[in-house]
C-alpha positions in Angstrom: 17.8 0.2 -16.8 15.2 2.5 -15.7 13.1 0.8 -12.7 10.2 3.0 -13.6 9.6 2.3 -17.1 10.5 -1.4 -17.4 9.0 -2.6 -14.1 6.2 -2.9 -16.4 7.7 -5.3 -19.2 10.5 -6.8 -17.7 9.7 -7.1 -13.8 12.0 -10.2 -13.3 15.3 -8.2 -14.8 14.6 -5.0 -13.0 14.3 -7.0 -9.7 17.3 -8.6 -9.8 18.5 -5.0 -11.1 17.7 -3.3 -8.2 19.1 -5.7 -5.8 22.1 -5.2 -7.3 22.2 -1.8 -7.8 20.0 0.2 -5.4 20.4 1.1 -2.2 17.6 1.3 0.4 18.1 5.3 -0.1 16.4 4.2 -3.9 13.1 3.0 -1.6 12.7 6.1 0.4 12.5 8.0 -3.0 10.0 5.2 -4.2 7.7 5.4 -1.4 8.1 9.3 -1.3 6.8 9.4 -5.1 4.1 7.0 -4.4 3.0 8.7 -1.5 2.5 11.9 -3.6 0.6 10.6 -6.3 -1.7 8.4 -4.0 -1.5 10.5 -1.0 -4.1 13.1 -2.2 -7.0 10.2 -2.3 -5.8 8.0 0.3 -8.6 9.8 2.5 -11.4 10.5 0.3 -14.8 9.8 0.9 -13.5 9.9 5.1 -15.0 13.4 6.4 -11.9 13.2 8.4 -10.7 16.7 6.6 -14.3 17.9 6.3 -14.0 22.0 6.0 -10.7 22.5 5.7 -8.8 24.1 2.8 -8.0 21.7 0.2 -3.9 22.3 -0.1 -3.8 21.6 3.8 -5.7 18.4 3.2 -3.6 17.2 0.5 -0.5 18.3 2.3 -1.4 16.3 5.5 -2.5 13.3 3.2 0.8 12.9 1.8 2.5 13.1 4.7 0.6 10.7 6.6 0.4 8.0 3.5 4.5 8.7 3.2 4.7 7.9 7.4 2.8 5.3 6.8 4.8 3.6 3.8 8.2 3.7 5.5 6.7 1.8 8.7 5.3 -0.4 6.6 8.2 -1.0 4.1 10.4 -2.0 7.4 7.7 -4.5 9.2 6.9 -6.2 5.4 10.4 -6.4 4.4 11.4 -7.8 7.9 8.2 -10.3 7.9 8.3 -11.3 4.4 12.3 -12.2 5.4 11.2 -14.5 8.5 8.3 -15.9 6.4 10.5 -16.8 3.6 12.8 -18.3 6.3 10.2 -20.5 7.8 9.0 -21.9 4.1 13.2 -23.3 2.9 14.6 -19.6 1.6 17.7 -17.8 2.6 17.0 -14.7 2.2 18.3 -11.7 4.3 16.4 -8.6 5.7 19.2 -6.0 3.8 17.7 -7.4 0.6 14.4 -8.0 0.6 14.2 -3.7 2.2 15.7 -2.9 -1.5 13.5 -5.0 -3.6 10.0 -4.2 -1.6 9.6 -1.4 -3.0 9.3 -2.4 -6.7 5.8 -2.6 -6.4 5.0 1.2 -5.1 6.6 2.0 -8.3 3.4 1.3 -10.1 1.5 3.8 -7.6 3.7 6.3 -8.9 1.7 5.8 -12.4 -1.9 6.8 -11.1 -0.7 10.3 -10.2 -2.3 11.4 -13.2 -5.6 10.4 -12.4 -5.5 10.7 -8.9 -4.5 14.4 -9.6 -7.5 14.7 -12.2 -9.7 13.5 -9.3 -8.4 16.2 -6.7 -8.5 18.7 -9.6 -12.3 18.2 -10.9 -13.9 17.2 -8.0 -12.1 19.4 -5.2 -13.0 19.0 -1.2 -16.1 17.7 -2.5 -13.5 14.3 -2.6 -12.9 14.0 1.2 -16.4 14.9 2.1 -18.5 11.8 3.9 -20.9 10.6 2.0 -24.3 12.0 3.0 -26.4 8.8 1.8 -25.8 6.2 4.5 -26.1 3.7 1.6 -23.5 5.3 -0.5 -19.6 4.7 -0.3 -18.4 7.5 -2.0 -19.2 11.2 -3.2 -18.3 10.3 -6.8 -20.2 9.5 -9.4 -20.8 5.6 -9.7 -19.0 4.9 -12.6 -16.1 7.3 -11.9 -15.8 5.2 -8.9 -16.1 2.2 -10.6 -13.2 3.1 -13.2 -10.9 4.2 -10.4 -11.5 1.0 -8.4 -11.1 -0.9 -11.5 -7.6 0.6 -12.2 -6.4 0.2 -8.4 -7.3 -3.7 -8.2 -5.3 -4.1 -11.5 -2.4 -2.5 -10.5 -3.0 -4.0 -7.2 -2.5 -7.5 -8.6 0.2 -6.9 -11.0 1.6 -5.6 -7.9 1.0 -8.5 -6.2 2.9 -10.5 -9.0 5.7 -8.5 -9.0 6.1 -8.7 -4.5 6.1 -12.6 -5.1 8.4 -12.8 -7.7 10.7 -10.3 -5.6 10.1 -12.9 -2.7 10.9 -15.3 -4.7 14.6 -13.6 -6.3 15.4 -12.9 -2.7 15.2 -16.5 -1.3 15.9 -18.5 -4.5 13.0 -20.1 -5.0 9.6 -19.4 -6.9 7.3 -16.9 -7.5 4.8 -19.5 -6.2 5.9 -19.8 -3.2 7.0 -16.2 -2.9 2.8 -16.2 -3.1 2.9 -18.6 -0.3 5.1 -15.8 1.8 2.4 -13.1 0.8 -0.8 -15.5 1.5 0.7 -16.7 5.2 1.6 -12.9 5.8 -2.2 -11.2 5.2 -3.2 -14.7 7.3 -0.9 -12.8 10.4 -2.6 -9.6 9.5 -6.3 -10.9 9.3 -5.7 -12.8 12.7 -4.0 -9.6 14.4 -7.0 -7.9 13.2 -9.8 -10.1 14.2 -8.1 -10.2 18.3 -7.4 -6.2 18.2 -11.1 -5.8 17.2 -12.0 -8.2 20.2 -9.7 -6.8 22.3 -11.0 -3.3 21.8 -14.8 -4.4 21.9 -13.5 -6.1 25.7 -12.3 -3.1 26.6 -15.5 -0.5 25.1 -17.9 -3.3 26.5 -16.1 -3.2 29.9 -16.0 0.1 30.2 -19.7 0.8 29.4 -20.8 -1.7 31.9 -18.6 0.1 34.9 -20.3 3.5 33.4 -23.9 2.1 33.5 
């Protein structure tokens, strides 16, 4: 069984197949293909990059979307395992780092048009937009199609994470969705005190400035 062709028919069987068969080694390959076919866009429309020659720009993308994927896998896998814990599974950490990954594996498939982006459209991609109404230097329905594909992936993704949840602790997909709903609750909370942590802090230090 190839993991990259029938995650998208037979999610369930090639799951269980890589948690029997893969090593975490399998992830890091994953994550490393996913970050170079969604790297390139991860920071379009930013200005971050603005000026500088396109192959540095996708270079430096990659690498920071494949940084950021590995500290990711470790923190979901690890929460996803506690979650699970807390909600009747029995799940351990060593398995549920080898099946997280089965949903990059569907990033893998956008290269094409991410790479058709990056090649028609150029540093023009990673320019801010000049409208302050606009979100993007696209054309609308460009940016509509390729928003359109990333939220369907995104939930089949979604679907295939609670079902891997779900192998991992013997029980459900449903409640695997349980494990994914409670964890982007942590992350909204986390959020909502950094932002009033850091607008304390801004606010205090403006007031001993003034």
């Amino acid at each position: 069984m190839n993991p990259l062709l029938s995650i998208w028919g037979q999610p369930t069987k090639t799951l269980q197949y890589m948690l029997e068969h893969k090593s975490v080694g399998y992830g890091f390959i994953i994550f490393l293909l996913s970050s170079i076919s969604t790297g390139p866009v991860a920071m379009a429309n930013t200005g971050f990059f603005s000026g500088m020659p396109l192959a540095f720009i996708i270079i430096i993308s990659i690498i920071i979307a494949y940084g950021g994927a590995l500290i990711s896998w470790v923190i979901v896998a690890a929460l996803y395992t506690w979650i699970g814990k807390w909600l009747g599974g029995r799940g351990k950490f060593s398995d549920m780092i080898r099946i997280t990954p089965a949903s990059a594996i569907l990033m893998i498939w956008l290269a094409p048009m991410n790479f058709l982006l990056v090649a028609v459209y150029g540093s023009q991609l990673y320019e801010a937009p000049t409208d302050i109404f606009s979100v993007t230097n696209l054309p609308i329905g460009v940016y509509l199609l390729q928003n359109l594909i990333m939220t369907g992936v995104g939930i089949y993704g979604t679907v295939i994470t609670c079902k891997g949840i779900g192998l991992v602790h013997g029980f459900s997909a449903w409640r695997g969705l349980g494990v994914v709903a409670i964890f982007l609750g942590i992350g909204l909370v986390l959020a909502i005190v950094f932002s009033i942590i850091i607008g304390l802090a801004l606010f205090s230090l403006f007031t001993t400035l003034g």
